[in-house]
C-alpha positions in Angstrom: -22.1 2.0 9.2 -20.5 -0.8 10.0 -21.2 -4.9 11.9 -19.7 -6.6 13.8 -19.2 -10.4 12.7 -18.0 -13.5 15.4 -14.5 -14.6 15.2 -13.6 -18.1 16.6 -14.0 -18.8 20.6 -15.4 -15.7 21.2 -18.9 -14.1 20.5 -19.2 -11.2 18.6 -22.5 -9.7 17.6 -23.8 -7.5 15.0 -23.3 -3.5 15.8 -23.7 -0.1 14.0 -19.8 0.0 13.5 -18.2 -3.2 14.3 -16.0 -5.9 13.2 -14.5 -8.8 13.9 -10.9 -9.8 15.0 -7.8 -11.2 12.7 -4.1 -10.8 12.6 -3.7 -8.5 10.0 -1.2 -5.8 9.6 -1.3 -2.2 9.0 -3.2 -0.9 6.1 -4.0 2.8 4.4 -4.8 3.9 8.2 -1.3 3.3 9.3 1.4 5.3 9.4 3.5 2.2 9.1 2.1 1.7 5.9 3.8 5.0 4.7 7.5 5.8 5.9 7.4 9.4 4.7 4.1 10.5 6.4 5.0 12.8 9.6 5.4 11.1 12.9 3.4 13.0 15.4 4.2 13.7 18.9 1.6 15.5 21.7 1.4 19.0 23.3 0.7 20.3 25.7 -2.9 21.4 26.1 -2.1 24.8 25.7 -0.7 24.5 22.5 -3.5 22.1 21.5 -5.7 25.1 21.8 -3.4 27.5 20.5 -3.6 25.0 17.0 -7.3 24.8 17.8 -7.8 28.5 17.0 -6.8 28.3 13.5 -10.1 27.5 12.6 -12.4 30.6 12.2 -16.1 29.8 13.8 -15.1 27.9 16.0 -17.3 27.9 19.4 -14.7 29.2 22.5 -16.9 26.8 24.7 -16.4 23.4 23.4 -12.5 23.8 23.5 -12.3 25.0 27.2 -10.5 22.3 27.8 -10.1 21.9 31.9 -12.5 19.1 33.1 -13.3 16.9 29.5 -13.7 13.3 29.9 -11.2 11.7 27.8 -12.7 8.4 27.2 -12.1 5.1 27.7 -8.2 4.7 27.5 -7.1 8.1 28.4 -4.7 9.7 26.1 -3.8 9.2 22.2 -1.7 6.2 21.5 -2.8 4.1 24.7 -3.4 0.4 23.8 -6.7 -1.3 25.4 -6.7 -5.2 24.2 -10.4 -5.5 23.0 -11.0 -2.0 21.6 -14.0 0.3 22.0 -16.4 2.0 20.1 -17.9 5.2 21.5 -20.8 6.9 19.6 -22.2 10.5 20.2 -24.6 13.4 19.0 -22.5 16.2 16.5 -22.7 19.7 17.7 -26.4 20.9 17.9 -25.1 23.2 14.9 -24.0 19.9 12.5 -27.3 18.2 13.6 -29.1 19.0 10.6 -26.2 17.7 8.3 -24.3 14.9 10.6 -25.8 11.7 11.7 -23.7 10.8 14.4 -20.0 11.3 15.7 -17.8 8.3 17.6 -14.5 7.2 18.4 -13.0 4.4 17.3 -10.0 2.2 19.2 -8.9 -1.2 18.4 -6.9 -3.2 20.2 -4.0 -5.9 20.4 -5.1 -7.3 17.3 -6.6 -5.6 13.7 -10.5 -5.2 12.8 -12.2 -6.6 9.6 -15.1 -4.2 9.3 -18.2 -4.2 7.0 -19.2 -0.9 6.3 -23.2 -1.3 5.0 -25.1 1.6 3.2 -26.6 4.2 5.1 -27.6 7.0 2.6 -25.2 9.1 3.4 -21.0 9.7 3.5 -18.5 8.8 5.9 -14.9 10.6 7.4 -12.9 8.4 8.8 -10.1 9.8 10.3 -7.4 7.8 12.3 -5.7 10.2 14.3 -2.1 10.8 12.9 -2.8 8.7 9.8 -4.5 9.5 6.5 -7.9 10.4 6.3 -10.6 8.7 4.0 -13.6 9.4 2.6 -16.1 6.5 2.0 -19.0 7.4 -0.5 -22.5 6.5 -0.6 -22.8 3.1 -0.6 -25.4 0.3 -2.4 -23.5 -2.8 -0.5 -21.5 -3.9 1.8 -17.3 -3.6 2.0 -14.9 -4.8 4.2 -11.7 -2.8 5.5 -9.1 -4.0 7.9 -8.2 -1.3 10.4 -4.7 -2.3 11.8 -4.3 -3.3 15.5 -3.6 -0.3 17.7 -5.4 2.5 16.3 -7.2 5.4 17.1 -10.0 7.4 14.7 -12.8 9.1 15.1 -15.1 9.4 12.3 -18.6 11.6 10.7 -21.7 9.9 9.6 -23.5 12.1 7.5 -27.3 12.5 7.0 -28.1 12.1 3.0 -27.6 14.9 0.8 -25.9 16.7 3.8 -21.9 16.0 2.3 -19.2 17.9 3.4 -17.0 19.8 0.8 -16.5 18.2 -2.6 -14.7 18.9 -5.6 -17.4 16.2 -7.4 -21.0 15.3 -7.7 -21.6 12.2 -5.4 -22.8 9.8 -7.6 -18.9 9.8 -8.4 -18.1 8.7 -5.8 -20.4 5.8 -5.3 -19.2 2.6 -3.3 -16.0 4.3 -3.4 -13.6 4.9 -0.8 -10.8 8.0 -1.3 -7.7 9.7 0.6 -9.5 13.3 1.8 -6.7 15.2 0.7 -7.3 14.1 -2.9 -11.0 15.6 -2.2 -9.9 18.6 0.2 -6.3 19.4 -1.0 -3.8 20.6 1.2 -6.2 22.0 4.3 -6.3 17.9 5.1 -2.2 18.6 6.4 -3.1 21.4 8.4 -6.2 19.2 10.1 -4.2 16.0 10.3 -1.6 18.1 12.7 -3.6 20.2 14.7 -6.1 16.9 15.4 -2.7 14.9 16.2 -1.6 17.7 18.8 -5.3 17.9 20.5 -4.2 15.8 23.4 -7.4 13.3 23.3 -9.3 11.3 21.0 -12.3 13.7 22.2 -11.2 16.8 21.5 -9.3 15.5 18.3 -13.4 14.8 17.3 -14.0 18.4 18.5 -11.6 19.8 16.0 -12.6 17.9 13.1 -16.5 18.9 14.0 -15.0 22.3 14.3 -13.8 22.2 10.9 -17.0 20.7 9.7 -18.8 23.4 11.5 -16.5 26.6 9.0 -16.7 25.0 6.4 -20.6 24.8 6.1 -21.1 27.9 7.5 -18.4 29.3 4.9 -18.8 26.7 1.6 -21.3 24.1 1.4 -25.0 24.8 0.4 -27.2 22.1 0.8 -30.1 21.2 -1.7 -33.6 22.3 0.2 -35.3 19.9 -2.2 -33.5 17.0 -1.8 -33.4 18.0 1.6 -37.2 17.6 1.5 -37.0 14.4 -0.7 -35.4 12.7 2.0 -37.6 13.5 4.9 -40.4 12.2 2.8 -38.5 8.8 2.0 -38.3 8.0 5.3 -39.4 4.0 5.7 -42.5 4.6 8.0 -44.6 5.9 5.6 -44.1 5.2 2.0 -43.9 7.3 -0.8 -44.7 6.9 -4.7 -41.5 8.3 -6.3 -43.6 10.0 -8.9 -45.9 11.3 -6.5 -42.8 12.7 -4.9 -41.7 14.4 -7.8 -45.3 16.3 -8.2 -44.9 17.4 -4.3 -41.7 18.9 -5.2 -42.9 20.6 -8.5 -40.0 18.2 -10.7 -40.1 16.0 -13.3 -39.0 12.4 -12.4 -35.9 12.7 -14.3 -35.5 15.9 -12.7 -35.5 14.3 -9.2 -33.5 11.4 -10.2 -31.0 14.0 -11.4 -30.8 16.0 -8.4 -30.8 13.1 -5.7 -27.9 11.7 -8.0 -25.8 14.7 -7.4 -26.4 15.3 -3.8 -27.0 11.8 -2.1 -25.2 9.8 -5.2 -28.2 7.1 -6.2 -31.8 7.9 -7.1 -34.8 8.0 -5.2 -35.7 4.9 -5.4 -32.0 3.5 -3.9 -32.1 6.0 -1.3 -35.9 4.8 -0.2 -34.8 1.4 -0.3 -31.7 1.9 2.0 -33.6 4.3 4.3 -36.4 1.3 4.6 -33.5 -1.0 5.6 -32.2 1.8 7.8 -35.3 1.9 9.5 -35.3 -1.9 10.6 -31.5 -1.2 12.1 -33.3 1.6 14.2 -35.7 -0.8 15.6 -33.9 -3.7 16.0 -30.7 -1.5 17.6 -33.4 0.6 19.8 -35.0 -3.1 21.0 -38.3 -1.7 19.9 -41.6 -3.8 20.4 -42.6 -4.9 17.1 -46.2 -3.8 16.8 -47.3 -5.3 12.8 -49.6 -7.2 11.5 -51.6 -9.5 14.1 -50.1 -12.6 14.9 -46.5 -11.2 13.5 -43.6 -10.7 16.3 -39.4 -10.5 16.6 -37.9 -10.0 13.3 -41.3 -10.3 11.1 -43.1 -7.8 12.8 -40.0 -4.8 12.7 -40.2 -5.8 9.0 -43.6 -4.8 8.7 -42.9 -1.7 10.8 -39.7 -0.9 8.5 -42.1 -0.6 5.5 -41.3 -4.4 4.4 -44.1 -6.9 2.9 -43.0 -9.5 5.0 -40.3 -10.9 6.8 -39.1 -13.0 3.0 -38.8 -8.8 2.0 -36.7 -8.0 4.7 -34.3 -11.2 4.2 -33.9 -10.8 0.8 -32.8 -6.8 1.0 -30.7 -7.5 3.9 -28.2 -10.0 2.3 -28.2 -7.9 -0.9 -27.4 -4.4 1.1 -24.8 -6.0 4.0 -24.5 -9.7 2.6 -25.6 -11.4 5.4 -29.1 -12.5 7.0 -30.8 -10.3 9.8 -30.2 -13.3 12.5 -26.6 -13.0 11.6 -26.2 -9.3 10.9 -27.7 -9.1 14.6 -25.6 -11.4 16.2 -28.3 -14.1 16.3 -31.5 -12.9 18.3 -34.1 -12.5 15.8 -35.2 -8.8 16.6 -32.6 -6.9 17.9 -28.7 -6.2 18.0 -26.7 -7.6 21.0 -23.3 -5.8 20.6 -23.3 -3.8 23.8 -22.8 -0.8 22.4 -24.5 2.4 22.8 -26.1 4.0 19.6 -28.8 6.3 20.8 -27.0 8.9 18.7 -27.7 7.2 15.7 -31.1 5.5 15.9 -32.9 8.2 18.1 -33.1 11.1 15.5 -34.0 8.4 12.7 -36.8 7.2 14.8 -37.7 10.5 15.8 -39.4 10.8 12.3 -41.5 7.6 13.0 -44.4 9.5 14.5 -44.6 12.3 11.8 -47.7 12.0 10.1 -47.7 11.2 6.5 -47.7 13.6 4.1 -50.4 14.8 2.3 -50.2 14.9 -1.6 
């Protein structure tokens, strides 16, 4: 996840993947940046599909082809000045391990980005450049993502990572090249997303991809799977009252959340709690606290924060900056523009879940 920060003369607000604007030049996600990595040209659609097939599982359906919206800026490579950022729901068969999905363009000049911790991992892959991993995270970091680019990228739920030679508390606050982590099946993905024809169905690939190799490969820990349900903000959880629910010692717990989210329980509730208030504030939900509490106090309170003081305090040390300025500057929700329904509406979907019952 990342925000959007304001660059001079112009107002930029806070986002769940933003940035603001500076002259830099390419970095790991250009091919500039790397003389020997293959220049890729584009096909035509039926040789897009013909790539397409070379990944088993794949559902005929989604890679029809005739009659998909391209997206803002039409086909790979064109420049828009400001850039966009589209966000979207994963296949209904990813839902229970991916977040959200989006596209990613800048524009005449590069992004400075601050990723902030969301639980989970991230795949960010610029199309025709090198693929990266970034791990779970416990603060912020700032990447530059050069000036006419195109990715699309994977937000994963917690626990839920793809593939991985490596237990994720390995790869905490770290950010890798995906072949390093996937070996040579990244070349083959690179070219057949390069060929696709559109940013869209580039995304359709890689879920595609996604969609084999968890059907094929990756079992996901139904413990930790519960753990995480049950460390959602809106109703908080002892951790060692946890650990009883799920028949494990603490250290047990700790252990297990360590390998498949990459920080303990109490980290993860933490960052969940802080996820909570982004929901809100992103969804421009009513506050509805303690009496006499409203705007950015009374989310707080809603988030699972003692007060307002709480809230500022975790918010500098998980992004670095202060909720009025991680949100652009209104005091209870974001104003980027953007649309992330895909993101915030599952997470609040768990709001209304009664509490569990030890």
């Amino acid at each position: 996840m990342a925000f959007l920060a304001p660059r001079p003369a112009q107002s930029w607000v806070a986002c769940d993947r933003a940035d603001h604007r500076a002259d830099f030049r390419p970095s790991t996600y250009s091919q500039a940046a790397d003389p020997s990595a293959p220049q890729h040209g584009f096909t035509s659609l039926v040789a897009a599909r013909r790539a397409m097939t070379d990944f088993p599982g794949t559902p005929p359906a989604r890679f029809a082809g005739e009659g998909l919206d391209v997206g803002t800026g039409g086909r790979l490579g064109s420049q828009v000045a400001e850039g966009s950022y589209v966000e979207s729901p994963p296949f209904p068969e990813l839902a229970g391990v991916v977040r959200t999905v989006w596209i990613q363009r800048t524009g005449d000049t590069a992004y400075v980005q601050r990723h902030v911790p969301t639980g989970g991992v991230e795949i960010h892959f610029p199309i025709g450049g090198r693929p990266q991993l970034l791990g779970p995270l416990t603060g912020p970091q700032i990447e530059v993502i050069p000036a006419h680019t195109t990715l699309v990228g994977v937000r994963f739920h917690p626990g839920t990572a793809p593939p991985l030679p490596t237990v994720l508390d390995d790869l905490l606050d770290q950010r890798l090249a995906l072949p390093e982590l996937w070996g040579s099946p990244v070349d083959r993905l690179v070219n057949t997303m390069a060929v696709a024809g559109s940013p869209d169905r580039s995304l359709m690939v890689l879920q595609a991809h996604l969609l084999h190799e968890y059907r094929n490969t990756v079992r996901v820990d139904p413990l930790v799977g519960e753990a995480v349900k049950v460390l959602m903000p809106w109703h908080p959880v002892d951790i060692r009252r946890l650990a009883t629910h799920l028949a494990l010692s603490e250290s047990q717990l700790r252990r297990r959340c360590l390998n498949a989210v990459g920080m303990g329980p109490k980290v993860l509730q933490r960052t969940l709690r802080f996820q909570g208030f982004l929901a809100l504030a992103q969804a421009g939900t009513t506050a509805s606290g303690r009496r006499g509490t409203d705007g950015v106090a009374g989310l707080a309170i809603d988030a699972g924060y003692a007060d307002q003081a709480h809230l500022s305090r975790e918010c500098l040390r998980l992004t670095g900056l202060t909720p009025r300025k991680l949100l652009g500057g209104d005091v209870d929700r974001c104003l980027c523009g953007h649309e992330h329904s895909a993101s915030y509406k599952p997470f609040l979907a768990t709001r209304g879940r009664p509490p569990l019952r030890f």
